[in-house]
C-alpha positions as CSV (number, residue, x, y, z in Angstrom):
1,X,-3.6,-65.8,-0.2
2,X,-3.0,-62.9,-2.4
3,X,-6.4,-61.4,-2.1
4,X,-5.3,-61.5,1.8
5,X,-2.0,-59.7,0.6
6,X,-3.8,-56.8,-1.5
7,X,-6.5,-56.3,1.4
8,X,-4.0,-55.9,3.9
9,X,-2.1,-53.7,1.9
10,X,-4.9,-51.3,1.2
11,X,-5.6,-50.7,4.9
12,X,-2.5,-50.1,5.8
13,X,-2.6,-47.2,3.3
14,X,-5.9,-46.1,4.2
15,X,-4.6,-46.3,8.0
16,X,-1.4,-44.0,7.1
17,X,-3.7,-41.9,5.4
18,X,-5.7,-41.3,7.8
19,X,-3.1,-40.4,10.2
20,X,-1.8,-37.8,8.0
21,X,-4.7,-35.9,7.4
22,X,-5.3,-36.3,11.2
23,X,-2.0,-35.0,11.8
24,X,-2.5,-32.0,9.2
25,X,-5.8,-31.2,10.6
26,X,-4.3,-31.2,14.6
27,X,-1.3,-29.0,13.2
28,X,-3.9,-26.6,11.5
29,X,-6.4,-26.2,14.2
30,X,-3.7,-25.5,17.0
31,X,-2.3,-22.7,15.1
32,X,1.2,-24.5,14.1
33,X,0.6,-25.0,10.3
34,X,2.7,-22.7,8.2
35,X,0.9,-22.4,4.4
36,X,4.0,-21.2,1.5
37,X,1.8,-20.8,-1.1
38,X,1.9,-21.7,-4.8
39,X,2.6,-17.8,-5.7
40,X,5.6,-17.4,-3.0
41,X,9.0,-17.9,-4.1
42,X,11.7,-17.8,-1.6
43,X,15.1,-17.0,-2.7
44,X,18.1,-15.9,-0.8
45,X,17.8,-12.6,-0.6
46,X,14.0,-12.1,-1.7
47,X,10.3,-13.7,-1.8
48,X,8.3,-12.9,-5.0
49,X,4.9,-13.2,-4.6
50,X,1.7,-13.2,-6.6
51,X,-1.9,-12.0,-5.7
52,X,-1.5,-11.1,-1.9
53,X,0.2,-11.6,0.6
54,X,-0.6,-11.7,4.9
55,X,2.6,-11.6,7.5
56,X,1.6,-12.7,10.9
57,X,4.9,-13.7,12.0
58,X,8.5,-12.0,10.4
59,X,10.5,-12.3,7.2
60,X,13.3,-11.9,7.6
61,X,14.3,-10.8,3.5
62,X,12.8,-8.4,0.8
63,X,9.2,-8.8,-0.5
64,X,8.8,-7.9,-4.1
65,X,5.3,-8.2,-6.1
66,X,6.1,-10.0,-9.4
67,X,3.3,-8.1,-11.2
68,X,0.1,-11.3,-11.6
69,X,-2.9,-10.6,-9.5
70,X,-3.6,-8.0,-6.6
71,X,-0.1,-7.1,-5.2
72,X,-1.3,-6.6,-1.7
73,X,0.6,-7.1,1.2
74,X,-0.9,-6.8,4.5
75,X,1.5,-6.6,8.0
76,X,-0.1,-7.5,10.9
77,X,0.3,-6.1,14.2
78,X,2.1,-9.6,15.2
79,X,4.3,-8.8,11.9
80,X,7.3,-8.0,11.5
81,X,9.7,-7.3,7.5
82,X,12.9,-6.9,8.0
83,X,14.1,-5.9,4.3
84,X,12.6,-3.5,1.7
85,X,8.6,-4.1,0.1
86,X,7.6,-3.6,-3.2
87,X,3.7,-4.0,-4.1
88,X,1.2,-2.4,-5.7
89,X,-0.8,-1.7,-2.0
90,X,0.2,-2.2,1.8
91,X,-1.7,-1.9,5.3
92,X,0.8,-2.0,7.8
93,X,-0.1,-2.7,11.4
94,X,3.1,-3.9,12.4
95,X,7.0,-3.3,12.0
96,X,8.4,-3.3,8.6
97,X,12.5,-2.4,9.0
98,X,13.1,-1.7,5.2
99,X,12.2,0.8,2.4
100,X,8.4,0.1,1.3
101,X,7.2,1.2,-2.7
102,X,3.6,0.8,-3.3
103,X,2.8,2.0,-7.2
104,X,-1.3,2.0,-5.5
105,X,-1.0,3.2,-2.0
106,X,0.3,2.8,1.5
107,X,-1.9,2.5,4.5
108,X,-0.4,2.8,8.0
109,X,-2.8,1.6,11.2
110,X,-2.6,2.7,14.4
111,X,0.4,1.1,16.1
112,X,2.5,0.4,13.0
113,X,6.4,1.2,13.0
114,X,8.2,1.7,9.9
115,X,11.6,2.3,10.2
116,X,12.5,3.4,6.2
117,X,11.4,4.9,3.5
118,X,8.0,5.1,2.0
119,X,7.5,5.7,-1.7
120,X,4.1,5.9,-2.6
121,X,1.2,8.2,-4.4
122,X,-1.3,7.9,-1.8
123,X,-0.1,7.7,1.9
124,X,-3.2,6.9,4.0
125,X,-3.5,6.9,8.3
126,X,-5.4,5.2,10.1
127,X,-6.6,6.8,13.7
């Protein structure tokens, strides 16, 4: 009887398992999935990040580069900062409402709008 117990047991687990990573995987593939990574930290008023970073979608606070790892920050044309950026290196393609400091550079495609300041010592556009 308790051998029946224990076997049920473990595929029950291995059934709600499974339909977690199924659910993970159908949440990832359909575009949904959000990823905060291990070197974001959101705070109230800022996210500190390590390495890079990649905005699709908007934040809606300050950026500032905590100083481990690359420091870039890249804005796609679907992105959108509202608050001030502080990296090492940007390529903005979409809307960043804020001041942006890069210590590296600043790269602004075609189609960016940046309504702020830009601090920089290379300033590079992109036809």
């Amino acid at each position: 009887m308790g051998n029946f117990v224990v076997t049920g047991l473990v595929i029950a687990v291995v059934i709600i398992i499974f339909l977690i990573q199924r659910r993970s995987a159908v949440a990832h593939q359909s575009g949904q999935m959000s990823l905060i990574a291990k070197n974001l930290i959101l705070t109230s008023d800022k996210a500190l990040f390590d390495g890079s970073i990649c905005i699709e979608g908007k934040i809606a606070q300050d950026l500032e580069f905590s100083g481990v790892g690359a420091g870039y920050v890249f804005v796609y044309k679907t992105g959108v900062v509202e608050g001030s950026i502080k990296c090492q290196s940007i390529n903005v393609a979409g809307y960043v409402a804020g001041d942006i400091s890069a210590s590296e550079m600043v790269t602004l495609a075609s189609g960016h709008k940046i309504d702020g300041k830009i601090n920089s010592p290379k300033i590079v556009y992109e036809k």
